[in-house]
N, C-alpha and C positions, 0 to 999 in steps of 0.2 A: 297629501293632496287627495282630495275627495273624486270617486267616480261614481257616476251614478246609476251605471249599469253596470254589474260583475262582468258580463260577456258582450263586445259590439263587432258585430260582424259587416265587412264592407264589401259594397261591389267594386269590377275592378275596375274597368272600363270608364272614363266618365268620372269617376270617384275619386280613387287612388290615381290612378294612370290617366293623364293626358293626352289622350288618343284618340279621341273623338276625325281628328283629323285625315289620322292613316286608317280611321277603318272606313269613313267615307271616299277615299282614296283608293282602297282597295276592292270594295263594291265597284267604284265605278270601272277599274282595271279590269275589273272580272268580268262586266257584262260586256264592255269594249273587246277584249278579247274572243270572248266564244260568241258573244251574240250580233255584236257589231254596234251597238249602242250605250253610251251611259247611264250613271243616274247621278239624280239631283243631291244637292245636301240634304235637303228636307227628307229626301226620301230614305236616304242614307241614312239620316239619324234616328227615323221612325222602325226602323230594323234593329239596333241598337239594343241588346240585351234581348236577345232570344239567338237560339241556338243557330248556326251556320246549316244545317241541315235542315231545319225548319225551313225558315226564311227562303233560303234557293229554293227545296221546295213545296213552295207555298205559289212564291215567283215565275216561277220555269221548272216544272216538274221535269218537262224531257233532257232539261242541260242542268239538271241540279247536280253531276257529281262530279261535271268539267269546270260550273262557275265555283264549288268550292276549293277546288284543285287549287284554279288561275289563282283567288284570292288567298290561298294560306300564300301560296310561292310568294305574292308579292309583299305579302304582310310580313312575312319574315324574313323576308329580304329587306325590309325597312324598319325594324323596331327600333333603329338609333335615330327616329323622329320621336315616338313620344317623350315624353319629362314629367317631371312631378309635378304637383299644384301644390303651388308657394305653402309653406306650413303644414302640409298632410305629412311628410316623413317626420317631422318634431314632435307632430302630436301620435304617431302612431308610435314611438320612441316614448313619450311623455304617457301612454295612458299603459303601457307593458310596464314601466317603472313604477307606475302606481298602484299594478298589481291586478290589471285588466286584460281578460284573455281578450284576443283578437285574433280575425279569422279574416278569410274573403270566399266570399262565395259568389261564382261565379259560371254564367252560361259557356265560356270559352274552353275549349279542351283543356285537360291536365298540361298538357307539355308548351301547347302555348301561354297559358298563366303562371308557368314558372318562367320561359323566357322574358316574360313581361317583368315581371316583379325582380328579375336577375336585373336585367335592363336599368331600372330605377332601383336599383341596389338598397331594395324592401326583401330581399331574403330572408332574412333573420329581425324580420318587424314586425310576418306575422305568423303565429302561430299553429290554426289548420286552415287547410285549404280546403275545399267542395267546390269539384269544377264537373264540366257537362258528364263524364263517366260515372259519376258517384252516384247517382239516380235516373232511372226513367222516363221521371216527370220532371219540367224545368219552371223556370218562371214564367207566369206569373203564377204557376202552383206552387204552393208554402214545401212541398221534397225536398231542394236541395238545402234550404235553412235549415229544416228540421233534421235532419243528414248531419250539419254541422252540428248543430246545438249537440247531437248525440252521441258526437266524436268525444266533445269537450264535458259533457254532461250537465248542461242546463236545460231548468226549463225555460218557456219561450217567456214567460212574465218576468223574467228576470234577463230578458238580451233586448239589444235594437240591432236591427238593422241598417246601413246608411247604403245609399244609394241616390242615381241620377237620371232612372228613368219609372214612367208609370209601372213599367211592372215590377220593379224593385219596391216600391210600395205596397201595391196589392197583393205581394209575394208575401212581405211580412204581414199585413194586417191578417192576409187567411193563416199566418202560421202563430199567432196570437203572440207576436212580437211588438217593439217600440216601432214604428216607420222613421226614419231620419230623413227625410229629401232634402237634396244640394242640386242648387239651383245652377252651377259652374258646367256639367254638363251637356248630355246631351237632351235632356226633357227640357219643356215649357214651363216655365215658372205657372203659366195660369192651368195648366194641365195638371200639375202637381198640386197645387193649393187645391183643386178640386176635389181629390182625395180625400184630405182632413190626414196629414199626415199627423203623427204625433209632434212633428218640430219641421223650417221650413227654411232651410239657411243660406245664407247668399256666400259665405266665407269661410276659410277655417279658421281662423279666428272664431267667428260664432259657435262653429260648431264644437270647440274648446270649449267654450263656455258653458253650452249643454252638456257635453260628455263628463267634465271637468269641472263641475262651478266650486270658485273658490269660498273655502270659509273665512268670515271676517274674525271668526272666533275659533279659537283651538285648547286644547286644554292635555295636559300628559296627568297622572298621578304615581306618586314616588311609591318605594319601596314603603317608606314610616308613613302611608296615606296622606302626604300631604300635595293640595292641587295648584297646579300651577296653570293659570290662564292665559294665554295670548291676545289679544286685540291685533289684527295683522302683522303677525309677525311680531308683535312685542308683548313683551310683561306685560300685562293686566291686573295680575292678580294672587296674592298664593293665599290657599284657604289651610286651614290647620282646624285640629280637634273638632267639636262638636258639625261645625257648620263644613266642613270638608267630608265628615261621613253625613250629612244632610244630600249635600251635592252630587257625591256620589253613588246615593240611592237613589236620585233621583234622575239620574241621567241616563243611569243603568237602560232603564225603559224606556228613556224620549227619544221620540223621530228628533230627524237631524233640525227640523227648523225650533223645533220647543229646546233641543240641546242647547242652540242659539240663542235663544231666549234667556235661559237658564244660567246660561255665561254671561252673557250680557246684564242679569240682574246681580250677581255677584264681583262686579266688575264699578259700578255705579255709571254703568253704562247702558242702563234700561232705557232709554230713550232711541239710542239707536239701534237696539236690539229689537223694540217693541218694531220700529218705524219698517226690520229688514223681515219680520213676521208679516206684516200687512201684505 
């Protein structure tokens, strides 16, 4: 299976974790308690991906260290509310199999982001972690990605990021990463497309599909150099002598879509190879 980026790092919130709920829950717990009043969803989710210290205070400087109190206690006293979203633990399973580092990076303290991912039993799905302690600077400054990236040793032209709110976007674009926006979420589909993310996906399912996209053409070569072609999943094709070391020089070098091509004419199946070029 093909990935198309060696390294994708995810946020968690919003993303991975279905939580959008308890943490709007827990905001409004926290101002109900010390302040005597709540807040909205909207308002709740426009706080969403920036740091718990910020946010309070930004809010309520004078009760910023009583509303983050109230909200860890209740937030983790409730994390058997969040759940996965349908198909993100298969595919974060399915792109480690394929031989895809994966990471999450994330504005939430170290020990709340392990309980979370303990929680939806993603322990062992992703590989490092970059949470609020590991830099400084947070999102929407490219820190805590570039933090990661330098755990795992990539550059940023070669990772995305996926994420579901504006600054998860603008976090990667300053870090000269891929942007991935998911729209599931707590950002505005029309807020996000305003960005110009690199990709803008409603499902994971889609989002398979980018990270993942499948090839209609595959090809192995034997010990005695002889090749053997696939067409999904089936025989196509097996080249020998002359036109087998043709093919093979020539692939050597070819991006993945002219590889396609290149199968496909070997196959007498230029027609739908030429069609999957266009």
């Amino acid at each position: 299976m093909k990935i198309r980026w060696p390294v994708v790092l995810f946020d968690l919130d919003g993303t991975i974790a279905n939580s959008i709920d308890l943490i709007v829950a827990s905001y409004d717990h926290a101002f109900r308690q010390v302040c005597g009043y709540g807040v909205s969803r909207e308002q709740g989710c426009q706080w969403i991906g920036q740091t718990l210290p910020y946010t309070f205070g930004m809010v309520d400087p004078a009760n910023a260290v009583e509303l983050e109190a109230a909200y860890r206690v209740y937030n983790g006293a409730n994390l058997d509310q969040i759940t996965n979203y349908p198909g993100v633990p298969e595919l974060l399973d399915d792109l480690r199999g394929a031989g895809c580092t994966t990471g999450v990076v994330t504005s939430k303290g170290r020990n709340s982001a392990l309980a979370s991912l303990a929680t939806l039993g993603l322990d062992d799905s992703i590989e490092v972690l970059c949470s609020r302690e590991d830099t400084d600077a947070h999102k929407p400054d490219p820190a805590p990605l570039l933090a990661a990236l330098d755990k795992v040793g990539c550059y940023p032209a070669d990772a995305a990021y996926v994420g579901d709110a504006v600054w998860d976007v603008l976090a990667a674009q300053a870090a000269g990463m891929s942007a991935v926006a998911v729209t599931w979420g707590a950002g505005l589909r029309d807020e996000l497309a305003a960005l110009s993310p690199e990709a803008l996906v409603d499902s994971a399912a889609e989002l398979r599909d980018l990270l993942m996209p499948e090839l209609e053409f595959d090809y192995r070569v034997t010990k005695d150099r002889r090749v053997f072609i696939t067409w999904r999943g089936r025989q196509a094709a097996i080249l020998t002598g002359a036109r087998a070391a043709r093919f093979i020089a020539e692939v050597d070098d070819a991006d993945d879509d002219y590889a396609q091509l290149l199968m496909a004419r070997n196959t007498g199946n230029f027609k739908r190879g030429n069609e999957r070029r266009r």
